[in-house]
Residue frames as qw, qx, qy, qz and C-alpha x, y, z in Angstrom:
[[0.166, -0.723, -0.635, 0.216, 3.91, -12.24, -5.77],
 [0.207, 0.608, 0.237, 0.729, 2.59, -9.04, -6.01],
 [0.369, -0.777, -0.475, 0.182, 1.83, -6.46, -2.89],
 [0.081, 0.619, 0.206, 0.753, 1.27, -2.47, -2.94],
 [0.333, -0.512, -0.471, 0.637, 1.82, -0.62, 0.30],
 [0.108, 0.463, 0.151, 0.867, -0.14, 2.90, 0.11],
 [0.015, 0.276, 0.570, -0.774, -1.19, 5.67, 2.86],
 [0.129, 0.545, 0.739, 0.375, -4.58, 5.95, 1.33],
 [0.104, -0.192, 0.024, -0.976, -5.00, 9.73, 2.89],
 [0.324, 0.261, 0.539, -0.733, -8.41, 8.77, 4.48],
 [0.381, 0.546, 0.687, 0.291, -9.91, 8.22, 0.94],
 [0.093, 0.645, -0.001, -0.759, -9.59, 12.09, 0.33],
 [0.258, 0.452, -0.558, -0.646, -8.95, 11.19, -3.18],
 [0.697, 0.014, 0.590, -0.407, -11.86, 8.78, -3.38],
 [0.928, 0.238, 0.256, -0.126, -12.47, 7.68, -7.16],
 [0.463, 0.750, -0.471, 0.039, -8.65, 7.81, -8.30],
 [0.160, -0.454, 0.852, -0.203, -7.66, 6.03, -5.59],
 [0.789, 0.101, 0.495, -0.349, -10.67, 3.17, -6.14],
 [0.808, 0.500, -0.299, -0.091, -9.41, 2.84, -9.93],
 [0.066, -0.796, 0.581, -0.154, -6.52, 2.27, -8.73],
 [0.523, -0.220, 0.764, -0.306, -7.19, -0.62, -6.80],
 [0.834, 0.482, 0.268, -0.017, -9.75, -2.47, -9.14],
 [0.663, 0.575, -0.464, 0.118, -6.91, -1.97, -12.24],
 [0.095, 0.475, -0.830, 0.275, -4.32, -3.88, -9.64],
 [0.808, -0.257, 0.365, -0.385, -6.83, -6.15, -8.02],
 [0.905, 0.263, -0.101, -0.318, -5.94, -9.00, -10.28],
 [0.877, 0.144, -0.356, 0.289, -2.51, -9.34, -10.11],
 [0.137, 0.579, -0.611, 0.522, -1.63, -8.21, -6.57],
 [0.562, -0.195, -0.795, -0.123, -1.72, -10.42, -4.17],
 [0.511, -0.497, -0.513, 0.478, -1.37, -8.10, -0.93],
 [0.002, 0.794, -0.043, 0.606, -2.17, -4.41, -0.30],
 [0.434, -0.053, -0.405, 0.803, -0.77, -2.60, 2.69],
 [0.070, 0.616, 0.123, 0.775, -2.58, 0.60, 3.18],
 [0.378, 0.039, -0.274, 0.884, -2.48, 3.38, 5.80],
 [0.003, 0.176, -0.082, -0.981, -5.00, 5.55, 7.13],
 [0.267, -0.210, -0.760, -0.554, -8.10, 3.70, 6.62],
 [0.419, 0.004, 0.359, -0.834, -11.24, 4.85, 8.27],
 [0.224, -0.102, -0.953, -0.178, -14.13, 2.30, 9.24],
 [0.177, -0.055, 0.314, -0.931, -17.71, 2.88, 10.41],
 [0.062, -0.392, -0.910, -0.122, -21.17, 0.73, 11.02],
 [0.269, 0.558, 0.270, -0.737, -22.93, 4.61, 10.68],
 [0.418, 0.735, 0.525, 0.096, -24.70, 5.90, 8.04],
 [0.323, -0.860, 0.142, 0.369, -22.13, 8.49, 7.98],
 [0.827, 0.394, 0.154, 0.371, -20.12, 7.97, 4.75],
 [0.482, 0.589, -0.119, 0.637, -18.15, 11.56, 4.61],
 [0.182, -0.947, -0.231, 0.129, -16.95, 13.92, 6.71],
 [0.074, -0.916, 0.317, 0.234, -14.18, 16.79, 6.63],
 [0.331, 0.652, -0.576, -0.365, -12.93, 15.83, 3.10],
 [0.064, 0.338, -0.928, -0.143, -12.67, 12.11, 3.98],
 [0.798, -0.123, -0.243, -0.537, -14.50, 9.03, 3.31],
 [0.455, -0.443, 0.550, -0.543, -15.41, 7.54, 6.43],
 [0.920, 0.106, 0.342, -0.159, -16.82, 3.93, 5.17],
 [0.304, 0.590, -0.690, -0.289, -13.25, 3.92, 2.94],
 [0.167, -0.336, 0.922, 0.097, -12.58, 0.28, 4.15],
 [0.527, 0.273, 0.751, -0.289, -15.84, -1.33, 3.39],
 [0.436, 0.831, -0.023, -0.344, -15.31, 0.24, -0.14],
 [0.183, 0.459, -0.862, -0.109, -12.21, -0.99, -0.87],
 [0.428, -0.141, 0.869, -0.204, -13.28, -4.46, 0.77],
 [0.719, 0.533, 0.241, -0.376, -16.36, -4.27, -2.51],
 [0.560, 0.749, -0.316, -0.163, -14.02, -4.00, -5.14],
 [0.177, 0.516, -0.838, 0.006, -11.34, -6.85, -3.97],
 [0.842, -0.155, -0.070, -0.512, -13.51, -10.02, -3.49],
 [0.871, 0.145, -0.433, 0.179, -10.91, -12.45, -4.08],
 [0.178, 0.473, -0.548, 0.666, -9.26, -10.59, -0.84],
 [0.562, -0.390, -0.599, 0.416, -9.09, -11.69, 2.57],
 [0.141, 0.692, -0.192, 0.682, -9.35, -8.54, 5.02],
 [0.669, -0.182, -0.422, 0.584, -7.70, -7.42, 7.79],
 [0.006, 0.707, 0.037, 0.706, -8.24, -4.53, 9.96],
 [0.725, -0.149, -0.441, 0.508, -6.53, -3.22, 12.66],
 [0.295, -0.865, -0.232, -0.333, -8.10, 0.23, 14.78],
 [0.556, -0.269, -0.471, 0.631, -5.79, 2.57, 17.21],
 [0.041, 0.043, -0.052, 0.997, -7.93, 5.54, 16.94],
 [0.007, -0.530, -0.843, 0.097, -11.53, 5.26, 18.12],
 [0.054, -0.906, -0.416, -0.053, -14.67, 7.97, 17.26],
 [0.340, -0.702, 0.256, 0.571, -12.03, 10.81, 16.24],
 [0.808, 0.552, 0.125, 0.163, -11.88, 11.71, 12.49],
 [0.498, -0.495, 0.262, 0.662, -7.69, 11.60, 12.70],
 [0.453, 0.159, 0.387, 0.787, -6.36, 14.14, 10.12],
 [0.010, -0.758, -0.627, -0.179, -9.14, 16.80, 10.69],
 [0.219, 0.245, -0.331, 0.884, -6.97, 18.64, 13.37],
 [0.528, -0.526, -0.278, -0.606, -10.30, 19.04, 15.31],
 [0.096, 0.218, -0.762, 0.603, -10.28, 19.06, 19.36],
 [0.688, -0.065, 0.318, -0.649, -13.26, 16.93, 19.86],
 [0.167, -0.022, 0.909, 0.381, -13.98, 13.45, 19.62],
 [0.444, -0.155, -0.581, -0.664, -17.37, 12.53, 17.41],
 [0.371, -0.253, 0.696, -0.560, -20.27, 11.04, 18.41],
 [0.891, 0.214, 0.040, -0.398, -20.83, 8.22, 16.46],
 [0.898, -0.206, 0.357, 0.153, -18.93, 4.69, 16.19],
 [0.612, 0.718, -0.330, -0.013, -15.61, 5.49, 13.78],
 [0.784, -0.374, 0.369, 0.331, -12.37, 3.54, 13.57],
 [0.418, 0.852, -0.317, 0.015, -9.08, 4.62, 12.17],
 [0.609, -0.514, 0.600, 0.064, -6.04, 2.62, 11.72],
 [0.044, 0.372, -0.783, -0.496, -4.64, -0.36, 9.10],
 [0.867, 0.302, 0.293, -0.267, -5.93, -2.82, 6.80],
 [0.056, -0.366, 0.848, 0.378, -4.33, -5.49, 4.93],
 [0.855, 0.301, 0.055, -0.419, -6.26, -7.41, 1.74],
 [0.220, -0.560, 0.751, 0.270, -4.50, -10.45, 0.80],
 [0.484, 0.225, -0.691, -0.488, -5.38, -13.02, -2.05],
 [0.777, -0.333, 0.396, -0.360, -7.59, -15.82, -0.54],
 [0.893, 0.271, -0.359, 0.012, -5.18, -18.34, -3.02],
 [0.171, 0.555, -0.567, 0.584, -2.53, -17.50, 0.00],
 [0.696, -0.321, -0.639, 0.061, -2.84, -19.56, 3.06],
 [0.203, -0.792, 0.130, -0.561, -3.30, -17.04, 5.84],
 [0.703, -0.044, -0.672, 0.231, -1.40, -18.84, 9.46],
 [0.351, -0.527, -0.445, 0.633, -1.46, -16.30, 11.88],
 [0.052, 0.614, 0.072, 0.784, -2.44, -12.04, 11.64],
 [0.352, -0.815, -0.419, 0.192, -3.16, -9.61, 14.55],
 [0.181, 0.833, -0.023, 0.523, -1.65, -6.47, 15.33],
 [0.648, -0.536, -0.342, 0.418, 0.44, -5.04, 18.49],
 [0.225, -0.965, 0.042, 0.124, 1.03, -1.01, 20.06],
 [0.740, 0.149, -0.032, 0.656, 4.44, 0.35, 19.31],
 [0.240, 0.177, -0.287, 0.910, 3.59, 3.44, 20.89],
 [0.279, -0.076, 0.593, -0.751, 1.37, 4.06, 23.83],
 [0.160, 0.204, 0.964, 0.057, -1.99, 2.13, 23.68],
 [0.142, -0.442, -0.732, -0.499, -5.51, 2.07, 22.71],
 [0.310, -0.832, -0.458, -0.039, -8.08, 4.18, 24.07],
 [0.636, -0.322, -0.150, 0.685, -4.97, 7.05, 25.11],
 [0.400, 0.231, 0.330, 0.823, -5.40, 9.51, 22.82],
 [0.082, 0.786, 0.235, -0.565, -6.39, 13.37, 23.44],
 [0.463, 0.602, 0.464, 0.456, -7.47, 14.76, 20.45],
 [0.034, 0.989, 0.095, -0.107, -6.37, 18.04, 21.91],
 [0.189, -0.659, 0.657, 0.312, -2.69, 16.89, 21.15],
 [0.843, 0.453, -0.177, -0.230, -2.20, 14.98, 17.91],
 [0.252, 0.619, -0.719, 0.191, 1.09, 14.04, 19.33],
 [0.416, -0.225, 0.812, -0.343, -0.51, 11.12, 21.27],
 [0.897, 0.169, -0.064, -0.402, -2.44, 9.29, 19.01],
 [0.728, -0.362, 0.581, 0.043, -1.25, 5.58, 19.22],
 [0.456, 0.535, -0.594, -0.391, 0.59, 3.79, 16.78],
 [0.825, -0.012, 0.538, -0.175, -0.04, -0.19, 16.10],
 [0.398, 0.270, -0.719, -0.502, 1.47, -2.68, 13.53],
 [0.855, 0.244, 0.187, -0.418, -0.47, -4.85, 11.85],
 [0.214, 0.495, -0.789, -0.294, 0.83, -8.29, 10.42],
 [0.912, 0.082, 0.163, -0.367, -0.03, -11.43, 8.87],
 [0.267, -0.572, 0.720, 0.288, 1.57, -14.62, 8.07],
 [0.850, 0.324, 0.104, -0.403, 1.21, -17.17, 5.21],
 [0.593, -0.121, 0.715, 0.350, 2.57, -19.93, 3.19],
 [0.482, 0.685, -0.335, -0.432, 3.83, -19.23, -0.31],
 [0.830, 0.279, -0.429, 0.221, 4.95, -23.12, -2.66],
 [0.875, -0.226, -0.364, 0.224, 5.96, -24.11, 1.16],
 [0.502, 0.138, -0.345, 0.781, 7.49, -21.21, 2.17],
 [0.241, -0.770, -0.508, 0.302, 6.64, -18.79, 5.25],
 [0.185, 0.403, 0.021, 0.896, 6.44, -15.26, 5.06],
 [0.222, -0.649, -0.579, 0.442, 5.45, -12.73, 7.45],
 [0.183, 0.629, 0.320, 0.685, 4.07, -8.91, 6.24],
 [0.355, -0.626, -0.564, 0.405, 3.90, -6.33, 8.59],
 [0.032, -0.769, -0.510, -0.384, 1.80, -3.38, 7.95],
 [0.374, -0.549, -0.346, 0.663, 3.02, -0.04, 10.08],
 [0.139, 0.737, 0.119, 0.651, 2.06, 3.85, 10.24],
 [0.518, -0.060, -0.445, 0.728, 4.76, 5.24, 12.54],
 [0.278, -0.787, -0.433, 0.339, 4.60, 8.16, 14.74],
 [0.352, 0.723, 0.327, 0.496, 3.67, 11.18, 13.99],
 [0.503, -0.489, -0.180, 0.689, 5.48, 14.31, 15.66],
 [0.291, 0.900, 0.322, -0.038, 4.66, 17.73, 15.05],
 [0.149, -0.842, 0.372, 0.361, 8.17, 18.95, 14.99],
 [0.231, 0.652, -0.674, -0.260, 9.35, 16.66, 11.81],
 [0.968, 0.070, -0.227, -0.083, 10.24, 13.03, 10.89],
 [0.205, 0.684, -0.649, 0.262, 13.40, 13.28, 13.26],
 [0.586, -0.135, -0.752, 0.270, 14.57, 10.42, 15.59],
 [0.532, -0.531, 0.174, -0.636, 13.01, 11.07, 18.92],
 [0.215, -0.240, 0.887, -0.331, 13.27, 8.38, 21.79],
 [0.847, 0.356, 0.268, -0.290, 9.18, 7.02, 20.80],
 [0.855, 0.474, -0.106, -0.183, 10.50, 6.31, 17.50],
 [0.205, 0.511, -0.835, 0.001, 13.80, 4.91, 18.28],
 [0.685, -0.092, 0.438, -0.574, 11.49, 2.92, 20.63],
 [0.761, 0.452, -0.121, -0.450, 9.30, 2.00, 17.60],
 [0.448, 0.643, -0.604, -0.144, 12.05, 0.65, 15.54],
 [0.039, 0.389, -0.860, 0.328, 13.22, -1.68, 18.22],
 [0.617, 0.225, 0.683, -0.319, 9.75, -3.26, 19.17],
 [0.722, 0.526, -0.138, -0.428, 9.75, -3.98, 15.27],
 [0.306, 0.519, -0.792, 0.098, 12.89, -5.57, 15.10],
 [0.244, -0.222, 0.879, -0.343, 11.91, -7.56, 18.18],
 [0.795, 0.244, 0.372, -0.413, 8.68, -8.89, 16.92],
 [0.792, 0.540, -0.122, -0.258, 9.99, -9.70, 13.43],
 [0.001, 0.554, -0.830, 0.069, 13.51, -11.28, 15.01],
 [0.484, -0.169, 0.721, -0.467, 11.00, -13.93, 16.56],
 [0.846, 0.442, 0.196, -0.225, 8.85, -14.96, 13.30],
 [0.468, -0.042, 0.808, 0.357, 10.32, -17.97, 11.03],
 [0.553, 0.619, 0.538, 0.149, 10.61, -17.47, 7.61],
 [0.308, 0.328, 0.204, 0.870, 11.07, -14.41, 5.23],
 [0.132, -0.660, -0.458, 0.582, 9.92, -10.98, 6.34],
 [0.274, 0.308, 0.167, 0.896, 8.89, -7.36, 4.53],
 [0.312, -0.623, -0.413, 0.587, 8.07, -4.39, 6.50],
 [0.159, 0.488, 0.474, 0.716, 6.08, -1.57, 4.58],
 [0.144, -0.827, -0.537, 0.082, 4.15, 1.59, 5.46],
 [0.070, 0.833, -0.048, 0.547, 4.00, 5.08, 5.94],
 [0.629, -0.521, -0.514, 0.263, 6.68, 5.25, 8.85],
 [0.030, 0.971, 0.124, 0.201, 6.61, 8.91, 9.01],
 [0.631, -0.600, 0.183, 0.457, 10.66, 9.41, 9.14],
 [0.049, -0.892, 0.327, 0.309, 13.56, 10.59, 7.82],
 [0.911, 0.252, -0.316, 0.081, 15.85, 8.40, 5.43],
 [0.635, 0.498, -0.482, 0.342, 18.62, 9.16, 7.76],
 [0.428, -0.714, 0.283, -0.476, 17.81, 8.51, 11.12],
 [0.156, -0.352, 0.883, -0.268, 18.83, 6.40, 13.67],
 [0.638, 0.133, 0.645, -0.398, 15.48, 4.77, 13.96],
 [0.574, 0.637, -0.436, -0.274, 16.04, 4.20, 9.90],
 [0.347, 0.644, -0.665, 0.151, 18.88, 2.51, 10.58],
 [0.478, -0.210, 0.673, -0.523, 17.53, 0.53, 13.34],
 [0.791, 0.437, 0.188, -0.384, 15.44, -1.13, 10.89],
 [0.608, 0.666, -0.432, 0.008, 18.25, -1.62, 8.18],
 [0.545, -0.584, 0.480, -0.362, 20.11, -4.03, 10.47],
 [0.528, 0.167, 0.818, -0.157, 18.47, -6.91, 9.74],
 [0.536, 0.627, 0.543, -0.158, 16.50, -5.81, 6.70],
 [0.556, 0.244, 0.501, 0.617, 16.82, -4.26, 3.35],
 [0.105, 0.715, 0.244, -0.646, 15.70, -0.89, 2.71],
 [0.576, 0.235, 0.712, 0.326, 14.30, -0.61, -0.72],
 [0.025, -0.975, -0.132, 0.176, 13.63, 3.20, -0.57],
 [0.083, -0.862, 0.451, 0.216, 17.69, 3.43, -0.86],
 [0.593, 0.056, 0.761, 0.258, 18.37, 0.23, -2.95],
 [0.424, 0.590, 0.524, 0.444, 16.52, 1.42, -6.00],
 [0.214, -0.407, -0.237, 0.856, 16.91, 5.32, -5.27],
 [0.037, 0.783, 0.613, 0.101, 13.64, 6.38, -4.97],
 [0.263, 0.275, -0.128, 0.916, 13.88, 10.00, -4.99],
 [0.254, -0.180, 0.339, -0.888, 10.73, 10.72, -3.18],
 [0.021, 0.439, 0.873, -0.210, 7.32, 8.67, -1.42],
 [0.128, 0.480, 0.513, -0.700, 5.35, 12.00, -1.40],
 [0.362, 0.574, 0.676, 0.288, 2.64, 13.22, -4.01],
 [0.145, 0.344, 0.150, 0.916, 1.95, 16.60, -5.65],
 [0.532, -0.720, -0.371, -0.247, -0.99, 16.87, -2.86],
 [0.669, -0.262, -0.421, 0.553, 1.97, 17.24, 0.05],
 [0.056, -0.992, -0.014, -0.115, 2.33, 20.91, 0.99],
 [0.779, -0.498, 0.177, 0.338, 5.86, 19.66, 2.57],
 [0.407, 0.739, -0.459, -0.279, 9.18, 19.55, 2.11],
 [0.653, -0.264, 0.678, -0.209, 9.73, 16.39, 3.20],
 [0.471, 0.346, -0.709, -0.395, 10.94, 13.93, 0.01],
 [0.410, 0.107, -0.904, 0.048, 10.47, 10.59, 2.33],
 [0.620, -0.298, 0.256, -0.679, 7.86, 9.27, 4.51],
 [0.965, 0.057, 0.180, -0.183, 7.23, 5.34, 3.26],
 [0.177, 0.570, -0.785, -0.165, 9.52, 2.64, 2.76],
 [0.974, 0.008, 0.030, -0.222, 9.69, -1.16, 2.46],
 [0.262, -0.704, 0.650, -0.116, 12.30, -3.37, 4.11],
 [0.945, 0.034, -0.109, -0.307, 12.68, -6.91, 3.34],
 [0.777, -0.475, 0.406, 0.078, 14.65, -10.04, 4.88],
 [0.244, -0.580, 0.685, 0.367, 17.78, -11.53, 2.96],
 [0.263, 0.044, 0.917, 0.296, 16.06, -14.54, 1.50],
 [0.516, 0.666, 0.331, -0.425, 13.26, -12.27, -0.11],
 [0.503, -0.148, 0.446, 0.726, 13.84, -12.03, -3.71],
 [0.217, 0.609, 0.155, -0.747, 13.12, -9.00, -4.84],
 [0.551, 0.380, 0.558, 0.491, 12.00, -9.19, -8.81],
 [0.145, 0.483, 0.259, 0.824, 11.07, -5.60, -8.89],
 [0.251, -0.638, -0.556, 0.470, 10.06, -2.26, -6.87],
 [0.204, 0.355, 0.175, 0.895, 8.76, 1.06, -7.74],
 [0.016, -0.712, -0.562, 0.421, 6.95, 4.11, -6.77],
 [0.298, 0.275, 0.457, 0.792, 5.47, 5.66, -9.35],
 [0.081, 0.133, 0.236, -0.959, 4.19, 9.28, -9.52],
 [0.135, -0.501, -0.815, -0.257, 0.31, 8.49, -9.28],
 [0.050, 0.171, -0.237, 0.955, -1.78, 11.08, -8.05],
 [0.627, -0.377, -0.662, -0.163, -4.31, 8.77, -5.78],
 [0.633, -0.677, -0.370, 0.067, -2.85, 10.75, -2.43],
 [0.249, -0.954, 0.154, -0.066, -0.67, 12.59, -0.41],
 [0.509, -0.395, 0.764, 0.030, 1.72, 9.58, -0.52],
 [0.506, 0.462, -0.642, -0.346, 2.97, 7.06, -3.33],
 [0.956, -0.179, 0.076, -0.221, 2.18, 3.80, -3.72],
 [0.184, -0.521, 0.832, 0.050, 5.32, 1.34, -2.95],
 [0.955, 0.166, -0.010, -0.247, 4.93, -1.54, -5.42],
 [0.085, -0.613, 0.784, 0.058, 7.01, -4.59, -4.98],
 [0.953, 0.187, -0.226, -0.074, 7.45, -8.41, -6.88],
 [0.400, -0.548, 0.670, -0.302, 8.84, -10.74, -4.69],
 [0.779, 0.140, -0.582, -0.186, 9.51, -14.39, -4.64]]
């Protein structure tokens, strides 16, 4: 199997990041992506991003299941604006997955304060939610889960929230039967604690194949690491890369798996 975890920047980078998809549609079987803005306006753009991104992506992958999963309501996140809108937007994840996959369970749960919480005069409160689905692969279970950590204006350092984080991941994915991989933009450090919290139990494929960096030539940062992908013991990895594409602020994580 095939499946491509990418923060998708809001669609900032709208038709590089659509080829993208369509030239992978065929032979992946699961996207990940980050950052995906949804709306039943007539609104399509606004401050650089495109606001109907998911219902765009959702044209071009027919053969995909989707999944979406909102913790930011009427509030175009990334704008830096201190107001919320006034028309119906959602911002948050979205998994597409192959409809030859047998979907068994998906939903999503808070890993850092909750829906409806956020003051858009502090970006430091927007909520954070994974998103996961499970499925049967030739008789085996897997479980995907789909996360864009918290964001902190002072850095990607460990902070109680995100040691938090780390630990209500572990605890959800200790509980699901079967293999596991754990992908997204989780806005950290490779060497924190809350890293390492994660590496426990899981692989970290970010420092297995030394990647040297997640971020694109769009970053302003200095920040080499933001995304990774973790996976359980009995995954078998056949290949992972992130190659320098230049579809966002952030590299896609591609990984073949058995």
């Amino acid at each position: 199997m095939k499946l491509i975890s990418l923060n998708i920047w809001g669609g900032k980078k709208f038709k590089s990041l659509i080829n993208f998809i369509r030239n992978n549609s065929k032979d992946t079987d699961i996207f990940c992506f980050q950052e995906v803005f949804d709306t039943d306006s007539n609104i399509n753009e606004s401050a650089g991003f495109r606001l109907n991104i998911y219902n765009d992506i959702s044209k071009i992958l027919p053969n995909h299941h989707r999944y979406f999963a909102s913790c930011v309501e009427n509030y175009i996140t990334g704008s830096f604006q201190p107001n919320f809108i006034d028309f119906n937007l959602f911002w948050g994840l979205a998994i597409f997955i192959n409809k030859n996959l047998k979907v068994t369970s998906s939903g999503d749960f808070f890993v850092f304060k909750k829906s409806g919480t956020f003051n858009p005069k502090d970006l430091n409160t927007i909520p954070r939610n994974a998103q996961y689905l499970s499925f049967v692969k030739d008789n085996k279970k897997f479980t995907v889960c789909n996360l864009h950590g918290i964001w902190q204006n002072d850095g990607k350092k460990d902070s109680p929230s995100r040691i938090s984080q780390s630990n209500k991941i572990n605890g959800f994915l200790d509980k699901q039967k079967g293999e596991k991989v754990l992908c997204g933009d989780l806005n950290l450090d490779i060497n924190t604690q809350s890293i390492k919290i994660l590496e426990k139990n899981m692989s970290n494929l970010i420092k297995n194949y030394n990647i040297s960096t997640t971020r694109s030539k769009f970053f302003p940062g200095n920040d080499k690491f933001a995304d990774y992908t973790f996976v359980s013991s009995g995954i078998n990895v056949i290949d992972f890369k992130v190659p320098n594409i230049d579809i966002s602020d952030h590299l896609p994580m591609i990984l073949e798996f058995s």
